[in-house]
Residue, then its C-alpha position, 0 to 999 in steps of 0.5 A: x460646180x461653183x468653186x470648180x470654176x473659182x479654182x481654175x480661175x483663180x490659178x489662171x489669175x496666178x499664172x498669168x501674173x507671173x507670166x507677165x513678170x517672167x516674159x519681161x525678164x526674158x526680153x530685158x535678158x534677150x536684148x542685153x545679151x544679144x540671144x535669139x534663143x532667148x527672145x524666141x524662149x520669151x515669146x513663147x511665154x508671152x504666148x502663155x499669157x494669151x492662152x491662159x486669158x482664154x482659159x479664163x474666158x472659157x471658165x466664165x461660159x462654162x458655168x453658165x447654167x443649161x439654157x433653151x438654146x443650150x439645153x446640154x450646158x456649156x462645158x464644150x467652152x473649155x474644149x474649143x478654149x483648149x483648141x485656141x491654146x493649140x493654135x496660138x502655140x502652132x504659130x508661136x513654134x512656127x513664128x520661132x523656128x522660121x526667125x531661127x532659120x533666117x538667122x542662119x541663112x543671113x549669117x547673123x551668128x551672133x554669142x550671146x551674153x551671160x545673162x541669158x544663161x541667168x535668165x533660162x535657169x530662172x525660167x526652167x525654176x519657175x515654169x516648172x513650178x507653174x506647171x506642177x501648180x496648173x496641173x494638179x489644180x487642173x486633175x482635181x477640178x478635170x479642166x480639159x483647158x487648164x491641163x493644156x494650159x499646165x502643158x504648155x507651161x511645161x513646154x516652155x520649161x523645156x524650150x528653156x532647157x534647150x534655150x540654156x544648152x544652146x546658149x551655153x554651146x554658142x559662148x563655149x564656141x560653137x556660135x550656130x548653137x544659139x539658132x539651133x536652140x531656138x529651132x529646137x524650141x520652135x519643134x517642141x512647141x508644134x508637138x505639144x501645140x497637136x498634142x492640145x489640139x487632137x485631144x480638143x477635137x476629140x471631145x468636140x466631135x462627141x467621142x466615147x468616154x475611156x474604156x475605164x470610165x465605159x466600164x465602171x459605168x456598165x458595173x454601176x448599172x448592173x448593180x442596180x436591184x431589177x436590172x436584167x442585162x444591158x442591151x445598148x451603153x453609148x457615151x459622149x464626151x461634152x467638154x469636162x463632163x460625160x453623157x450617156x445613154x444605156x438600154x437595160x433589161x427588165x422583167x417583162x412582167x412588171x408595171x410601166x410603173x415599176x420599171x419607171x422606179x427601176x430607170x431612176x434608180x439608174x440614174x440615180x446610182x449612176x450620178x451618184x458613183x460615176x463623178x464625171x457623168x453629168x446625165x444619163x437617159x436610161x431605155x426599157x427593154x422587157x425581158 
């Protein structure tokens, strides 16, 4: 568990860096070159930075230890973590596309300079990178924050896929391209901003764990040797983890001894093979 947390921190730690270095190229290139686009895209990864500072505070509370006033842990950090991401990009979008919109409306088309071009084709490089680096550490250590931090990596690679076609557009002589491409980047940004944020509440409002996941667990179950049937298998999200609850079947004829034997052999089984459960409380029904 230790070196889950290590891990993610570690690659916030990297991400971060090389946020700071990136949003500063993309100011210094928005304001030479006179790019709304770019300004917007280098505020979206200023953004970036804040929600990955989030996502290290949630590591920090997440690998504290179960206590008496959070008896089940407190991996929900991460999710509520996830759910600040979510409405830091909401305001980040909407922040753009309202500066976007009043540029037009204020008739302040400006061309930008090649510089910009310079800078987008950098940011689409190196966020792309940052995104396949995120997301693959976030898989391996099943950090519902990290994987929504590694997503709004993407989509500031995105945002400079649209910030590079209208820039591109407003110097080859369409002037409102420039705006336009930064409106886009604002709609790219909400989506994945709600993407983040059902996804949060999901594990917040103890939802069911996936069906695959509901499946191995009743196989598991029913391989353990005394285990007649199972009459009840329910199952709730808690941040990175899962906890469950089953009602087995067992022979009515047996000692409360016995059963008890049969019961930890569940869980036993069960932790040991169903890597995302974290507990399980097993019920005995005679049969």
């Amino acid at each position: 568990m230790k070196d889950r947390y290590e891990l993610g921190k570690t690659t916030a730690y990297i991400t971060i860096f090389a946020n700071v270095i990136l949003a500063i190229l993309k100011t210094v290139a928005a304001i030479v070159a006179d790019s709304t686009a770019m300004m917007a895209d280098a505020a979206h990864t200023a953004s970036d930075i804040l929600t990955t500072v989030a996502v290290i505070i949630s590591f920090k509370i997440a690998k504290i230890p179960e206590d008496l006033e959070h008896p089940y842990g407190h991996e929900k950090a991460e999710s509520i973590a996830a759910k600040i991401v979510a409405l830091l990009l909401l305001f980040t979008g909407f922040s753009i596309g309202w500066k976007a919109i009043s540029s037009i409306d204020n008739s302040q088309i400006i061309i930008p300079g090649k510089l910009a071009l310079y800078a987008a084709l950098s940011s689409i490089l190196i966020k792309e990178v940052m995104f396949w680096y995120t997301l693959i550490i976030a898989k391996k250590i099943n950090s519902t924050a990290l994987k929504a931090d590694a997503w709004h990596h993407r989509s500031d690679a995105i945002s400079s896929v649209a910030t590079l076609i209208g820039i591109a557009a407003a110097r080859m002589g369409f002037p409102m391209g420039d705006a336009i491409a930064a409106i886009i980047v604002s709609i790219m940004i909400c989506k994945v901003a709600l993407d983040i944020l059902k996804k949060s509440i999901r594990e917040l409002m103890d939802s069911s764990a996936p069906p695959e996941t509901i499946n191995s667990l009743r196989q598991c179950i029913e391989s353990v040797p005394g285990v007649k049937g199972i009459d009840s298998l329910k199952t709730r999200i808690h941040g990175n983890m899962i906890y469950a609850d089953v009602e087995i079947k067992v022979d009515k004829s047996i000692s409360v001894s016995q059963g008890h034997d049969i019961a930890r052999e569940v869980e036993d089984t069960v932790i040991a093979n169903i890597k995302d459960i974290k507990g399980i409380m097993v019920h005995i029904h005679p049969y």
